[in-house]
C-alpha positions in Angstrom: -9.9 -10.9 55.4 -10.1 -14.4 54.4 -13.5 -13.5 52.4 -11.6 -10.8 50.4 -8.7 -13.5 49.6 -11.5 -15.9 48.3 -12.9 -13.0 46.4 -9.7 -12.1 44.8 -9.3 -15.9 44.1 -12.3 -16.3 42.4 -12.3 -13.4 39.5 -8.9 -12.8 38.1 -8.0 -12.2 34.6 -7.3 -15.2 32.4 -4.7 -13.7 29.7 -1.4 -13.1 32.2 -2.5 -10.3 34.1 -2.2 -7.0 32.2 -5.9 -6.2 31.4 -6.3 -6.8 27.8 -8.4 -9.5 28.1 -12.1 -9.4 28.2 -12.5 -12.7 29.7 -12.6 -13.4 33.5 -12.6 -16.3 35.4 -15.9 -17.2 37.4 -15.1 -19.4 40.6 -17.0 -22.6 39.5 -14.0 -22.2 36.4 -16.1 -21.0 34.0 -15.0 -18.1 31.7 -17.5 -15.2 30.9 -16.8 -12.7 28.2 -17.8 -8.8 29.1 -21.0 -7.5 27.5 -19.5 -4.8 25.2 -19.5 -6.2 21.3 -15.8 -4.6 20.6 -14.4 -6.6 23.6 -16.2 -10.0 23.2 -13.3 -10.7 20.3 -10.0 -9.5 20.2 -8.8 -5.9 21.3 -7.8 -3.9 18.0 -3.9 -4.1 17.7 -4.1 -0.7 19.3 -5.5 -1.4 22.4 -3.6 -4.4 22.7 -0.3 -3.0 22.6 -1.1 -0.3 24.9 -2.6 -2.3 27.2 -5.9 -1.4 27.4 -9.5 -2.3 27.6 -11.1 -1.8 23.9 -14.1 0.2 23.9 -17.3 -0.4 21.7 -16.5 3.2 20.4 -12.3 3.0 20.2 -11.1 5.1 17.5 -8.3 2.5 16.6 -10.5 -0.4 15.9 -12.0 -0.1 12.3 -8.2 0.9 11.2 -6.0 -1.5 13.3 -6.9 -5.0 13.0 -6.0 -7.6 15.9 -4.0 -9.4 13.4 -2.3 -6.5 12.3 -0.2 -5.8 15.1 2.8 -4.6 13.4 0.9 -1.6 11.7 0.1 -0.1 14.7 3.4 -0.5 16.6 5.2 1.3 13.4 2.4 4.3 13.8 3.1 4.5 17.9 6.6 4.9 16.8 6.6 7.6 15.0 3.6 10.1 15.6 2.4 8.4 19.2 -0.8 7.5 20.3 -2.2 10.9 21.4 -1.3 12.3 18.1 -3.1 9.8 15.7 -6.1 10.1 18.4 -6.0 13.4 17.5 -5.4 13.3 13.7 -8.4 10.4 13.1 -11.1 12.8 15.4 -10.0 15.7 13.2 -10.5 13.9 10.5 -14.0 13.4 8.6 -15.4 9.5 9.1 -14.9 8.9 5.2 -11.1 10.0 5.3 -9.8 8.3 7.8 -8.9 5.1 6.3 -6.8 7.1 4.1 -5.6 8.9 6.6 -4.5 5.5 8.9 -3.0 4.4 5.6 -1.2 7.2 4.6 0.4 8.0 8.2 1.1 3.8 8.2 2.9 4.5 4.7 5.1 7.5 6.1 5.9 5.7 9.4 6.8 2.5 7.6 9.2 4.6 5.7 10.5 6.7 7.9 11.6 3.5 9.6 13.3 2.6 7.1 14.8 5.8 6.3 14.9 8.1 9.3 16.4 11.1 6.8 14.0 11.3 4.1 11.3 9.1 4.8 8.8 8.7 2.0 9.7 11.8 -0.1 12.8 10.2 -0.5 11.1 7.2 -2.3 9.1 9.8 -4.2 12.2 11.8 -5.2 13.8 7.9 -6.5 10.4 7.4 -8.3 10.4 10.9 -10.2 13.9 10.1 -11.6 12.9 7.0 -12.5 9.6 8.6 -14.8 11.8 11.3 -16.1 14.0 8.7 -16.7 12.2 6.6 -18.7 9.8 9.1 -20.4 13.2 10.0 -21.8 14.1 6.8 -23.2 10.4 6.1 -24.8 11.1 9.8 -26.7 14.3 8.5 -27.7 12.9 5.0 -28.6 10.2 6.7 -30.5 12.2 8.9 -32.5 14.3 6.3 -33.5 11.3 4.5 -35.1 9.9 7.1 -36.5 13.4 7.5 -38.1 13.3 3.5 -39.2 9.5 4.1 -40.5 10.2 6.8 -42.7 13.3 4.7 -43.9 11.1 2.0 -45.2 8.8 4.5 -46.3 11.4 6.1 -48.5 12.8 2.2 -49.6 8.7 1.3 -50.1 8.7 4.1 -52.4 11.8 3.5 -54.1 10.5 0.0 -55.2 7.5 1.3 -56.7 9.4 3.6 -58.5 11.6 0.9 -60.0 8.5 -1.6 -60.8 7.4 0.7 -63.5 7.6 -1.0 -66.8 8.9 0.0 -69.9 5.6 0.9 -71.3 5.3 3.6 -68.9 2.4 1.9 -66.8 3.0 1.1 -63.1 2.8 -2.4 -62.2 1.2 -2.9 -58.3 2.9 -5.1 -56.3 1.8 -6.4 -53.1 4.8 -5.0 -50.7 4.8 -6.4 -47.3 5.7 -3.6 -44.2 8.6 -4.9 -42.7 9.3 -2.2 -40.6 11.1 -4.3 -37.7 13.6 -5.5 -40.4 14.3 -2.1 -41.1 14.3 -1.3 -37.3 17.0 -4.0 -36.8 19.0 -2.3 -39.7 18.7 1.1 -38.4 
C-alpha cells in the first residue's frame, strides 16, 4: 500500500487536477509533456472547456483557437458540442471554416437576441439598403433636375451673347453646377 501512495505521489497532473493538461509531474520534479503534437501546446478552446484531453486528430482544433475561448463557449451554448461534432464531419474539409464561422456568427447573435437572432440583423440591414437606395434615387433626380437647370441657364447665355451683327460670340462659360445645386 505504501508503494501505491508513493506512486500516486509521484505522477499527478500539474494544472489543478481536471485533465486538461498535457504535462505531468515526474518524481525527481521534472515536468514531461505527452508525445502527441496537438497536446504538447495548449488544448484548442474546445477541449479545454470541456475538459478533455486534445487529440492530434480533434475536430475543434483548426477552428477554435486556445486563445479564443469565448468563441467556443458561445457555439456550446447554442447548438452543443455533439451537434457541431456532427455538423463539421458532415461537412467537406474546405467548408468548414465557413461553417465554424457562420454557426459562431448565429450563436453570437442569438445571444444577443434570443427572438430573432441573426435574421433579425438581416431584416435591420435590408431596411437600411432600401432605405438608402431610396434617398441616392431621390438625391439623383434632384441633380439631374439642377443639371438640366444650368443646362437651360448655359443655353440662355449663349443665346443672349449673340451680337448685333448676327454672329455668335463664344464665351468661355464655366459649369457651376453646385451653384445651381445650392439654388435648387
Amino acid at each position: 500500500m505504501n508503494d501505491w501512495n508513493t506512486h500516486l505521489m509521484s505522477v499527478k497532473p500539474t494544472g489543478g487536477g481536471h485533465g486538461s493538461e498535457s504535462k505531468r509531474s515526474i518524481g525527481d520534479g521534472s515536468v514531461a509533456a505527452s508525445s502527441s503534437p496537438s497536446t504538447a501546446s495548449s488544448p484548442c478552446a474546445a477541449c479545454k472547456f470541456l475538459r478533455r484531453k486534445c487529440q492530434p486528430d480533434c475536430v475543434f482544433a483548426p477552428y477554435f483557437p486556445p486563445d479564443q475561448p469565448q468563441k467556443f463557449v458561445q457555439v456550446h451554448r447554442v447548438f452543443g458540442a455533439s451537434n457541431v461534432t456532427k455538423l463539421l464531419n458532415e461537412v467537406n474539409p474546405y467548408q468548414r471554416e465557413d461553417a465554424v464561422n457562420s454557426l459562431a456568427y448565429e450563436a453570437d447573435m442569438r445571444l444577443r437576441d434570443p427572438v430573432y437572432g441573426c435574421a433579425g440583423v438581416i431584416s435591420v440591414l435590408q431596411h437600411q439598403l432600401r432605405q438608402l437606395q431610396l434617398d441616392l434615387a431621390f438625391a439623383m433626380s434632384e441633380l439631374s433636375k439642377c443639371q438640366s437647370a444650368a443646362a437651360a441657364a448655359v443655353g440662355h447665355r449663349s443665346r443672349m451673347s449673340t451680337s448685333r451683327s448676327g454672329r455668335r460670340v463664344h464665351l468661355k462659360v464655366l459649369k457651376r453646377s453646385d451653384r445651381f445645386i445650392s439654388f435648387c
